[in-house]
C-alpha positions as CSV (number, residue, x, y, z in Angstrom):
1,X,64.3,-50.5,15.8
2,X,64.2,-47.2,17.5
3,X,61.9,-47.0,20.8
4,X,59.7,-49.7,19.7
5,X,59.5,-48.3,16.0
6,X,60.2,-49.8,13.0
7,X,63.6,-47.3,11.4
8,X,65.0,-47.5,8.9
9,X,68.6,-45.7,8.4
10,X,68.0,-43.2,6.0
11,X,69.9,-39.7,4.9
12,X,68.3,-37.0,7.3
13,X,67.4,-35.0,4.4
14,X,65.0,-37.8,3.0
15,X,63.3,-38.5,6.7
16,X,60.4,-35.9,7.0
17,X,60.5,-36.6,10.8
18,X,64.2,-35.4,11.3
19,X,63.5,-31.8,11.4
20,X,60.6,-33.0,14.0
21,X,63.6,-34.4,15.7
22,X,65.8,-31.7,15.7
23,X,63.2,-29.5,17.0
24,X,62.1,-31.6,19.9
25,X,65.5,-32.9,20.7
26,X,64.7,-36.1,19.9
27,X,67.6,-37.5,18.6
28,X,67.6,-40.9,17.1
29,X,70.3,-43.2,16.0
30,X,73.1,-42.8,13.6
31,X,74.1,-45.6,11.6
32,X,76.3,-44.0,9.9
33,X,78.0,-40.8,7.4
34,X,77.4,-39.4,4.4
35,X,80.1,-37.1,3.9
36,X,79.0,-34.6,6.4
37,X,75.4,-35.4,6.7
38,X,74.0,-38.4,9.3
39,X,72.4,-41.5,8.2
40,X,69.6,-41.8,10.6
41,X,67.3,-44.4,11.9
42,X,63.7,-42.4,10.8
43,X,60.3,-44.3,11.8
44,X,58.8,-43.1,8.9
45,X,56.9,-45.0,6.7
46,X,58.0,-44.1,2.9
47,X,61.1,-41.3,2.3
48,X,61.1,-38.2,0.8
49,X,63.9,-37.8,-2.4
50,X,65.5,-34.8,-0.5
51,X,63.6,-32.2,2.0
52,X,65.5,-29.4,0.9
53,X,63.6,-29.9,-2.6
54,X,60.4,-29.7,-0.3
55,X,58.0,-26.8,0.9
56,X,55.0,-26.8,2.6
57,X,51.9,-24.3,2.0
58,X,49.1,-24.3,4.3
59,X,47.0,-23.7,1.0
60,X,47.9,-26.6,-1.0
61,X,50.2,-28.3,0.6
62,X,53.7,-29.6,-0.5
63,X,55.2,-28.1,-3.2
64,X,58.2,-30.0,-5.1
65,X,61.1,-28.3,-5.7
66,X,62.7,-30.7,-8.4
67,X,62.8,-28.5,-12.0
68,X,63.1,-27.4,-14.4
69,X,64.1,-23.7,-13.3
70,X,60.7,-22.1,-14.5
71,X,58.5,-24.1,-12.9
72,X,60.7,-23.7,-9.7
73,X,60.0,-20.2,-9.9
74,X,56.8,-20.0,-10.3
75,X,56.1,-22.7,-7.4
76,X,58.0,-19.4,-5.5
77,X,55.4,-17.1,-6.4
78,X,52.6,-19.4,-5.7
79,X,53.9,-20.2,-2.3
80,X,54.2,-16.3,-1.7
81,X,51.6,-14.4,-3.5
82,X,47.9,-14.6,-3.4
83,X,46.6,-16.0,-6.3
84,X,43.1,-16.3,-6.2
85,X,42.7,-20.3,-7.0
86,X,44.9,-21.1,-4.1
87,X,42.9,-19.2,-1.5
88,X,40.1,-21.7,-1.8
89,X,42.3,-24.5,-0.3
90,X,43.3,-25.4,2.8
91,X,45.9,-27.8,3.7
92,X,46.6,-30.1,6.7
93,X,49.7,-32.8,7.1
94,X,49.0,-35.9,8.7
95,X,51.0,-38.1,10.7
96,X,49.9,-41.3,12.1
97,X,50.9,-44.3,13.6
98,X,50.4,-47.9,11.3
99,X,49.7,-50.1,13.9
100,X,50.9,-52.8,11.5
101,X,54.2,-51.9,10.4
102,X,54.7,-49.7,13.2
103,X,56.4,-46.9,11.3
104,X,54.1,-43.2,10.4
105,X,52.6,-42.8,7.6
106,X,52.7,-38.8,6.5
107,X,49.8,-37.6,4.3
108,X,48.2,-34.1,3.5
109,X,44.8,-33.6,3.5
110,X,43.5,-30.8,1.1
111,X,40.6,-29.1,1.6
112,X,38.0,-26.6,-0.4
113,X,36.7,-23.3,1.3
114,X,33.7,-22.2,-0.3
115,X,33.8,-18.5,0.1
116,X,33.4,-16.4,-3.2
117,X,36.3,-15.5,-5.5
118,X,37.3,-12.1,-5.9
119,X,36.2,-10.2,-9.2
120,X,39.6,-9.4,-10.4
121,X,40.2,-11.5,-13.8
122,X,43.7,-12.3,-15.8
123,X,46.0,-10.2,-13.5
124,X,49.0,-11.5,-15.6
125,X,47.8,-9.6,-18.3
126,X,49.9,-6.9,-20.0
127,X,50.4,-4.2,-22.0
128,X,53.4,-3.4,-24.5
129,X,53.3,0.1,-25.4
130,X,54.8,4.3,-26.2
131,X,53.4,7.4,-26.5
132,X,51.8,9.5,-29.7
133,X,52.5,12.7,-30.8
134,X,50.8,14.8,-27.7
135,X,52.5,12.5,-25.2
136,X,49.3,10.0,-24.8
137,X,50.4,6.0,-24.2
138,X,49.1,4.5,-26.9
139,X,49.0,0.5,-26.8
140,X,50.9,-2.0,-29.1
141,X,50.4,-5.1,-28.3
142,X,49.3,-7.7,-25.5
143,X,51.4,-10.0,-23.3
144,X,51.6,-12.1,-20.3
145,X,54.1,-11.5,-16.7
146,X,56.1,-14.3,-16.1
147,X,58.1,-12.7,-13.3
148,X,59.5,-9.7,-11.6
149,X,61.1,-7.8,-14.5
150,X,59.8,-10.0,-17.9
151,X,56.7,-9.9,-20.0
152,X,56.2,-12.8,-22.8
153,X,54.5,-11.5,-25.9
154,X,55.4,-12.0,-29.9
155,X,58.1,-11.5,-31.7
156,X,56.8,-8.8,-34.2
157,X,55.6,-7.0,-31.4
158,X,58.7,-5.7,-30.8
159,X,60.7,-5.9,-34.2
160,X,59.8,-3.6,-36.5
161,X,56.7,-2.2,-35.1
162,X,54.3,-0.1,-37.3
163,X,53.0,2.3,-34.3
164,X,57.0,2.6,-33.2
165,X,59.1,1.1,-30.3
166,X,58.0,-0.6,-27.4
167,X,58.9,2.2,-24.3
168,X,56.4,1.0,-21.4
169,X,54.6,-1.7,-19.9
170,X,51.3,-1.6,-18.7
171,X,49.9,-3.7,-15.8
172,X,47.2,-3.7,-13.4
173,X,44.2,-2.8,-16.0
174,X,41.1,-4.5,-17.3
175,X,40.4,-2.1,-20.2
176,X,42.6,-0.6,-23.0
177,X,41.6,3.2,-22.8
178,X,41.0,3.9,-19.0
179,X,43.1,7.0,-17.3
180,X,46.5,6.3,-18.0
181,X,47.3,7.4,-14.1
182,X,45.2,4.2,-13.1
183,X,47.6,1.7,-14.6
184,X,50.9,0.6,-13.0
185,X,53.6,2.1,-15.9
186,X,57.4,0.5,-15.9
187,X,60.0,1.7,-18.7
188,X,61.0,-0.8,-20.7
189,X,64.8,-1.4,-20.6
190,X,65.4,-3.6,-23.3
191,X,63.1,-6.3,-25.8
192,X,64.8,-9.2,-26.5
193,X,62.8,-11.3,-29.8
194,X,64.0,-14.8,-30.4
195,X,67.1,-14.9,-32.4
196,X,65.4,-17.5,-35.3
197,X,62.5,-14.4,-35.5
198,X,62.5,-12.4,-39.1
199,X,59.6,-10.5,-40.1
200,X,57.5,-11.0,-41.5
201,X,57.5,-14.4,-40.7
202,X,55.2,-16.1,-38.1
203,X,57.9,-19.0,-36.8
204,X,59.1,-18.1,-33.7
205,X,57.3,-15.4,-33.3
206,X,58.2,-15.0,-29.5
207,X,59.9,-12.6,-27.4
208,X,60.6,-10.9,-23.8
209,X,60.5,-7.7,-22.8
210,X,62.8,-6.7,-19.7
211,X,61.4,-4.1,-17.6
212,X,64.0,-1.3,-16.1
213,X,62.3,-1.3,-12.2
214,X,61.1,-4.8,-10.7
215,X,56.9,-5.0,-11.4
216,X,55.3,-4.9,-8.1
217,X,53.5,-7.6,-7.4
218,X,50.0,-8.4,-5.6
219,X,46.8,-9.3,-6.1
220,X,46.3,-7.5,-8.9
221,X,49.7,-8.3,-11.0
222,X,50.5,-11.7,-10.6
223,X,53.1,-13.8,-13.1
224,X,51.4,-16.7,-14.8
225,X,53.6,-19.9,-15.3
226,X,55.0,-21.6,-18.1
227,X,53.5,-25.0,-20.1
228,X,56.0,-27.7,-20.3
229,X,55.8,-30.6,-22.4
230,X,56.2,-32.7,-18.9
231,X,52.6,-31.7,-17.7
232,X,49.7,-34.1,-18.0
233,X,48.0,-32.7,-21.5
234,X,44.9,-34.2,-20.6
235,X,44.5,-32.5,-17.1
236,X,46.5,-29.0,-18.6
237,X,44.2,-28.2,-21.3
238,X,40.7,-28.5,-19.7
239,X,40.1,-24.9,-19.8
240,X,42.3,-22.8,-22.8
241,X,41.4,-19.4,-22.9
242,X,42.8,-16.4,-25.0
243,X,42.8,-12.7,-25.1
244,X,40.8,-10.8,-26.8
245,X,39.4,-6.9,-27.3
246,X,35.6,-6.5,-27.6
247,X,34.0,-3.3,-28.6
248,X,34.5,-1.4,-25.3
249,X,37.8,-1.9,-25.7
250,X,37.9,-4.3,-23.0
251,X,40.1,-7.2,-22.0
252,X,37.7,-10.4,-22.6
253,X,38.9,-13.9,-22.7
254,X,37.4,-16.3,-25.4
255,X,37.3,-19.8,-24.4
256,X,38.8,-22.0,-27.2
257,X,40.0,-25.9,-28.0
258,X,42.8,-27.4,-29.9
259,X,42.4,-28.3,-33.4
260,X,44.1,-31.2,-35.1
261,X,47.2,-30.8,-37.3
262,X,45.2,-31.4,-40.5
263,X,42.9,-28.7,-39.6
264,X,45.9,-25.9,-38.3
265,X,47.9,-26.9,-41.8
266,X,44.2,-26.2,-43.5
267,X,43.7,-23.2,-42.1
268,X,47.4,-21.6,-42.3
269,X,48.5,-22.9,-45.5
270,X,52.3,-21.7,-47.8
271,X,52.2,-18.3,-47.7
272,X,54.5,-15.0,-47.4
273,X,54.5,-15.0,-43.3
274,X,54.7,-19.3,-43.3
275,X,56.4,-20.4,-46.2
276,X,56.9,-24.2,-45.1
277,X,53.1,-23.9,-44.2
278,X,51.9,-24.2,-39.9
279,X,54.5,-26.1,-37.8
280,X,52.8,-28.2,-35.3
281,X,56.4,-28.5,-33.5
282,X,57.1,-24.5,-32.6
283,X,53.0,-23.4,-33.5
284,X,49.6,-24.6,-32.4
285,X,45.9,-23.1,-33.9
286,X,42.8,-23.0,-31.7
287,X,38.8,-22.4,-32.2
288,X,36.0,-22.3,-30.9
289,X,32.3,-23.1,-33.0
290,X,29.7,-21.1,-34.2
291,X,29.5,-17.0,-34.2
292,X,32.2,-15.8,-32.4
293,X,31.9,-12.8,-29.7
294,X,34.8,-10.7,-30.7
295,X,36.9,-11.2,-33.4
296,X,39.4,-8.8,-32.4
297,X,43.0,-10.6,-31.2
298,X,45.0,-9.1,-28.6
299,X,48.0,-9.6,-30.3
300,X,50.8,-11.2,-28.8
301,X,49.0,-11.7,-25.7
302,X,48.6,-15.4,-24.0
303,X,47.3,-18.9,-24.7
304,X,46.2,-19.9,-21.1
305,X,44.9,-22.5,-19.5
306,X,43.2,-22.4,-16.3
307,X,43.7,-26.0,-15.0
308,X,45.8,-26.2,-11.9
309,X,48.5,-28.3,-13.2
310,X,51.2,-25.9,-11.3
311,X,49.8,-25.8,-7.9
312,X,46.9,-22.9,-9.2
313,X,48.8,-21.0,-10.8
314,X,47.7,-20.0,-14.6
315,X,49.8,-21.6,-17.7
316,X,51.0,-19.6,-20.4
317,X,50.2,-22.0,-23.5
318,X,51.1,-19.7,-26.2
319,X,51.5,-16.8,-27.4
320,X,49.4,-14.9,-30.5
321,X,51.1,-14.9,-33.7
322,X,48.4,-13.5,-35.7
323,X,44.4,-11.8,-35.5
324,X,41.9,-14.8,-35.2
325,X,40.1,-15.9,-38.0
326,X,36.5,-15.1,-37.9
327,X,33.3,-16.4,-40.1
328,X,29.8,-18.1,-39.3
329,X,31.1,-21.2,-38.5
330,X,33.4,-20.2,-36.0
331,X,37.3,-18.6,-36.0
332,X,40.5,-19.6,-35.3
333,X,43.7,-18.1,-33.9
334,X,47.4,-19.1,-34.9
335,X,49.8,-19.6,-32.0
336,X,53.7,-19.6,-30.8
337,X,53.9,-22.9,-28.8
338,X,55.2,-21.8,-26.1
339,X,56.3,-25.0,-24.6
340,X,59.0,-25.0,-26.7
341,X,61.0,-22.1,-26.0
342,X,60.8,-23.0,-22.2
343,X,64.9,-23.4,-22.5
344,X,65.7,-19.9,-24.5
345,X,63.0,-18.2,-21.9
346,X,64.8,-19.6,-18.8
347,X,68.4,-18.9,-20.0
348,X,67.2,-15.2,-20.1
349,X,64.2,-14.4,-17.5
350,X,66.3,-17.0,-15.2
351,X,69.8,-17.1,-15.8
């Protein structure tokens, strides 16, 4: 009982109220020591693991520190950049008194703004590419900014490439042959495919490419996050979208769903690049029904998925293996499952 509260001795770092009581100079009990930290008597209703793990963005509210490393990161960005989903929140934290049990009870209320998004679409998007023969950058493949210095894109993107080495990345761009001087150019300092990758082959067909300056970032070049088996499937993979190239040339995403193991091992049967057939474990297929509007893969550029399942932040699903399959009845893509190279990424982009 602390000033006719209900307390309960507790480590200060799991009491939301303590840093309220450091602040104020309101010091409560101490029933005891951990080590260095105080036990406290906090009048707080339920406990937090540990407040250090714990951040709080008047946007969405908290945001929980608790792993693995990549998803740590990208809460980072979130809470620092301006994504465009987060923008149409607004967060408050509530703390009130329970008459009953005589302790606070701390909630957060999140809110919706209705103002109009901005027009700017996929700002994750990138470009692997070099130059031709007069000194014009000439695009290789697609691929997806996952932080300050790494772009994720496919393995035979950047092993053994017909159209050369990879010698730039591209950012900031919405079509493929705009003035080169509008785009945001950084050298590429080294490309790093997955060491199980062997061309032609289409398992693991996955790899980073390390930038020699840091990307900068804003609301135009923003890092999407990675998918983790730990997400809630059914709430990740409301929205899956991928990259493709329409006649203009420009970037246009196709909105696609998930088909079944019978129908990916159907579709991508024993063949040169797959010769134990699709692997549902490291690959994933996606389609979408009836006449598709451009057939036309950016290759090695991202699965996403547009749900909020990291705080509104976009999810990296997976990454293009190989050009969609188009007829009348619909088309299909074949995909790295991205999911699954989460540790190789991390030890890399993260180390």
């Amino acid at each position: 009982m602390w000033n006719d509260m209900e307390g309960v001795c507790v480590n200060f770092y799991r009491c939301f109220s303590a840093p309220e009581y450091v602040k104020n100079r309101t010091h409560p009990p101490i029933c005891s020591f951990d080590g260095n930290v105080p036990i406290i008597c906090c009048t707080d209703c339920l406990f937090f693991q540990d407040l250090r793990k714990i951040r709080w963005n008047n946007n969405i509210g908290f945001l929980r520190f608790n792993g693995p490393k990549s998803k740590d990161k990208c809460l980072n960005y979130v809470d620092a950049l301006p994504y465009p989903d987060k923008t149409k929140y607004t967060a408050k934290l509530l703390k009130h008194l329970d008459p009953n049990t005589k302790c606070y009870v701390i909630t957060q209320s999140i809110g919706r703004i209705n103002t109009p998004l901005p027009p700017r679409k996929a700002a994750y998007m990138a470009h692997l590419a070099n130059l031709d023969d007069i000194g014009d950058v000439k695009f290789l493949c697609a691929g997806a900014i996952i932080s300050e210095r790494f772009v994720l894109t496919a393995g035979h993107c950047v092993s053994g490439s017909v159209l050369g080495p990879v010698k730039y990345i591209a950012v900031d761009f919405m079509k493929t042959d705009t003035y080169a001087p509008l785009w945001q150019l950084y050298t590429v300092k080294r490309t790093v495919p997955h060491p199980d990758y062997q061309l032609p082959s289409k398992y693991h067909d996955i790899a980073l490419v390390e930038t020699k300056k840091m990307i900068t970032l804003s609301d135009l070049v923003l890092p999407a996050c990675l998918y983790m088996e730990t997400f809630d499937r059914k709430r990740v993979r409301e929205i899956i979208k991928a990259s493709t190239v329409d006649n203009q040339n420009n970037l246009e995403p196709a909105t696609l769903e998930e088909l079944d193991d019978f129908a990916c091992s159907f579709l991508y049967p024993t063949r040169e690049t797959l010769p134990k057939g699709f692997n549902t474990t490291i690959q994933t297929c996606f389609g979408s029904t009836g006449e598709a509007d451009s057939c036309q893969s950016a290759t090695g550029g991202p699965l996403m998925s547009e749900h909020l399942a990291v705080s509104c932040a976009p999810l990296v699903y997976g990454v293009t293996a190989s050009d969609r399959i188009c007829g009348p009845a619909g088309s299909s893509g074949l995909y790295t499952r991205v999911s699954y190279y989460v540790p190789w990424i991390e030890s890399i982009v993260w180390h």
